[in-house]
C-alpha positions in Angstrom: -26.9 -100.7 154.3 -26.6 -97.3 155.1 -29.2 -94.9 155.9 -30.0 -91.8 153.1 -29.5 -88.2 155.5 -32.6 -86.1 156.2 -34.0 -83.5 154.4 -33.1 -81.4 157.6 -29.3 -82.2 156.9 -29.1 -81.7 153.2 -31.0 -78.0 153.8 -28.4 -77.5 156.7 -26.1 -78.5 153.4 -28.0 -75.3 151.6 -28.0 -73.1 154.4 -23.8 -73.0 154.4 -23.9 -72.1 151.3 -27.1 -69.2 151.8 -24.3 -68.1 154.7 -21.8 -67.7 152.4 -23.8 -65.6 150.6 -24.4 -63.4 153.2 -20.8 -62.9 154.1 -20.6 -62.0 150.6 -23.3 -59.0 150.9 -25.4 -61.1 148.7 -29.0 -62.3 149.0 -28.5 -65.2 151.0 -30.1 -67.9 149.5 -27.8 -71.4 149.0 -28.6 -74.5 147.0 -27.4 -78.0 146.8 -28.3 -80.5 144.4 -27.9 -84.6 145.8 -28.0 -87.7 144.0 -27.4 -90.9 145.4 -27.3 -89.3 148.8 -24.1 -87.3 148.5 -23.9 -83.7 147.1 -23.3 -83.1 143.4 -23.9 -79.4 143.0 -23.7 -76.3 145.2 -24.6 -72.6 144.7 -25.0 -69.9 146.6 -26.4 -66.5 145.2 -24.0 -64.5 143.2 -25.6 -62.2 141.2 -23.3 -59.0 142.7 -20.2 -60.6 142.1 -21.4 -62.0 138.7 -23.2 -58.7 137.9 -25.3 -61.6 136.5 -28.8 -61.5 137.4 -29.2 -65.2 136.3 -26.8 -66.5 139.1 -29.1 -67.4 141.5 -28.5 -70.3 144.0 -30.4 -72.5 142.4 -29.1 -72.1 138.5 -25.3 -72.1 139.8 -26.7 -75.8 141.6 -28.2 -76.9 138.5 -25.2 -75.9 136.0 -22.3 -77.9 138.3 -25.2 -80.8 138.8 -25.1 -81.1 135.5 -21.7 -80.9 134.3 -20.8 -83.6 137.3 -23.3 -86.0 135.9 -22.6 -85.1 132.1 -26.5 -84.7 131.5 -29.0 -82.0 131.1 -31.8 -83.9 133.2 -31.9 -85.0 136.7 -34.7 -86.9 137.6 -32.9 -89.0 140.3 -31.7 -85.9 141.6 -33.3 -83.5 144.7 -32.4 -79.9 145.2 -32.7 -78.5 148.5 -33.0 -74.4 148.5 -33.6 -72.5 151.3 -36.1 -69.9 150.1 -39.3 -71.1 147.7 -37.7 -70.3 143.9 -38.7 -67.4 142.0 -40.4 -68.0 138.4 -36.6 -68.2 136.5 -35.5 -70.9 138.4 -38.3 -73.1 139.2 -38.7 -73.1 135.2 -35.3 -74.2 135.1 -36.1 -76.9 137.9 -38.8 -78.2 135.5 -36.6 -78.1 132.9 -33.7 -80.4 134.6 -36.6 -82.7 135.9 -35.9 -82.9 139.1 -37.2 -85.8 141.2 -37.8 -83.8 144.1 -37.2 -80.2 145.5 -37.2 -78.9 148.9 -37.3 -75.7 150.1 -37.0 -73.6 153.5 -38.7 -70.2 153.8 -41.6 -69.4 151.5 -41.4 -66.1 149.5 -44.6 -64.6 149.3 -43.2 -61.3 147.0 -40.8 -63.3 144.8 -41.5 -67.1 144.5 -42.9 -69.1 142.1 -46.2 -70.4 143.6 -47.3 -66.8 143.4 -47.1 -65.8 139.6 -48.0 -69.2 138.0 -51.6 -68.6 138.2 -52.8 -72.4 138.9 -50.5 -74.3 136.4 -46.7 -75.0 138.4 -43.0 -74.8 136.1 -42.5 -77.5 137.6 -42.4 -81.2 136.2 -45.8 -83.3 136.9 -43.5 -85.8 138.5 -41.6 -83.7 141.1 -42.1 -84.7 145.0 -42.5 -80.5 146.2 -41.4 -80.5 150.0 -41.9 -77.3 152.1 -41.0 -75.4 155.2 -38.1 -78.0 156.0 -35.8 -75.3 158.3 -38.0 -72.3 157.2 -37.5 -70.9 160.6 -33.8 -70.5 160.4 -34.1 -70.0 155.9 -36.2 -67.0 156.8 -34.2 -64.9 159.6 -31.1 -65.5 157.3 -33.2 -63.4 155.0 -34.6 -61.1 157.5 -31.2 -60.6 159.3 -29.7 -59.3 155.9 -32.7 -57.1 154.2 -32.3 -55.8 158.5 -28.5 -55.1 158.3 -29.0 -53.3 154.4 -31.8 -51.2 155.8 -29.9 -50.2 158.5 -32.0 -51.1 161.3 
């Protein structure tokens, strides 16, 4: 029997695709979503490209998680993100029913924990992981708000 890979691996999984972002002059924040220990969605932001502000990491994860597994919920499902989810997403995390989500780097100014006032978007029966990478998640983020402020 084989042995399911780490969170550590599947946010190394995430952090590609926040990379990928970055090379693109977007935010870099990268998603994956994993069932059955293998990768079923990916996203990484696109909002610039898109001029979308909806394509975050996380809903471009969720949509192609989805359409792989031909259903709207994913309770057997975890989604690894590299920076804590902002209020859009983790409501659409709650909505899809995830089983578990991990993320990296907290987000004090933009993630979810600090505009739901005491009651959490997320489903009562999500496993919530944090701080897996948030070291590397966060001076991702600091490297590219450095290189658009120009110092």
């Amino acid at each position: 029997m084989r042995t399911p890979k780490s969170d550590e691996y599947w946010m190394r999984e995430a952090l590609k695709e926040a990379e990928l972002a970055f090379t693109e002059d977007e935010v870099p924040v990268g998603a994956v979503v994993v069932c059955n220990d293998r990768i079923i969605g990916r996203g990484h932001n696109q909002t610039e490209r898109l001029t979308d502000v909806t394509a975050h990491a996380e809903m471009l994860a969720i949509t192609a998680a989805q359409e792989n597994l031909g259903g709207r919920v994913l309770p057997e499902c975890s989604l690894y993100v590299t920076v804590e989810p902002c209020y859009m997403c983790a409501g659409a995390i709650g909505w899809a029913r995830f089983g578990k989500v991990v993320w990296g780097a907290d987000d004090p100014k933009r993630g979810f924990q600090s505009f739901y006032g005491g009651k959490s978007p997320l489903h009562p029966k999500t496993n919530l992981v944090t701080g897996i990478l948030a070291e590397e998640c966060g001076d991702l983020m600091k490297s590219f708000f450095q290189r658009k402020r120009g110092s």
